[in-house]
C-alpha positions in Angstrom: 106.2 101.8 108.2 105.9 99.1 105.2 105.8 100.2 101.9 103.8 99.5 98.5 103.9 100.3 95.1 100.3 101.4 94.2 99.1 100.7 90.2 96.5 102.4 89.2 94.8 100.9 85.9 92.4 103.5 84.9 92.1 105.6 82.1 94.7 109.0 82.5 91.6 111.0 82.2 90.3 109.1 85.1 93.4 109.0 86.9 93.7 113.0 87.1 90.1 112.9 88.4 91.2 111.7 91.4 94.1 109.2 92.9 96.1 107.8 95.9 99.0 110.3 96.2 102.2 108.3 94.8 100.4 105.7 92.9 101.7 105.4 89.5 98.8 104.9 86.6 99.4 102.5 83.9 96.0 101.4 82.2 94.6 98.0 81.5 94.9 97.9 78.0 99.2 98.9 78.3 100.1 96.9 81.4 100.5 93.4 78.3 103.3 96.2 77.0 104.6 97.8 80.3 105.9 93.8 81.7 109.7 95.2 82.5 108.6 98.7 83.8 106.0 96.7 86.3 108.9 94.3 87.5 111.0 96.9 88.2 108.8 98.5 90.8 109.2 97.6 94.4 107.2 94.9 95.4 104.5 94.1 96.9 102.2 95.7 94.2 98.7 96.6 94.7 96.4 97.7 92.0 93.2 99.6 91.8 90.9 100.6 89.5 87.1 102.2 90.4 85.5 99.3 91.2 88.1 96.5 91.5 86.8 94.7 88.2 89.6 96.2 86.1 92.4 95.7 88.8 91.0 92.5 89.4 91.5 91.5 85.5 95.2 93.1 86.1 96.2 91.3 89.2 95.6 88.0 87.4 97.2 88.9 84.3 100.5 89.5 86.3 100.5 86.8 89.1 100.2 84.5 86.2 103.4 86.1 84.8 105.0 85.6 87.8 104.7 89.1 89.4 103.6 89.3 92.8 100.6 91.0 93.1 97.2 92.0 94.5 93.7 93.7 93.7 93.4 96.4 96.1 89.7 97.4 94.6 88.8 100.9 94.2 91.6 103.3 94.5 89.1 105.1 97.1 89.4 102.0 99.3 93.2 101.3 98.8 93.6 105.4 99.8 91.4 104.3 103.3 93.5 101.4 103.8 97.0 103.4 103.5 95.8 105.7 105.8 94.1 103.2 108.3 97.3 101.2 108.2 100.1 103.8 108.0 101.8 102.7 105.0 103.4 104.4 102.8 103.3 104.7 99.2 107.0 104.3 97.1 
């Protein structure tokens, strides 16, 4: 079974609405101040959001930074795709 970290850049208030069990939330507007804490996480990274947009903005933000990363869209569709796939979350 392969394993992913799983970001989560909504709000906190969004976040306990609803998320993929093990995913760790760190919103947009900290991840310019959470650099080391995201680099110590075990790769690959996948980040959602909602809708994608804001893990989308995210994802750039970080591979330009040199951390390996990808926009898994709404955290609705990255819980699907663990579950479709049989990874597991770390």
């Amino acid at each position: 079974m392969n394993k992913i970290t799983i970001i989560d850049v909504r709000t906190p208030q969004e976040f306990m609405g609803g998320h993929v069990a093990g995913s760790i939330n760190i919103p947009l507007n900290e991840i310019p101040f959470k650099i080391q804490e995201i680099r110590q996480h075990k790769s690959p990274l996948t980040l959602c959001c909602a809708s994608g947009n804001r893990s989308g903005q995210a994802a750039v933000y970080l591979n330009q930074l040199g951390i390996e990363c990808s926009n898994g869209g709404s955290w609705l569709d990255v819980n699907q795709m663990i579950s479709e796939q049989e990874l597991k979350v770390v």
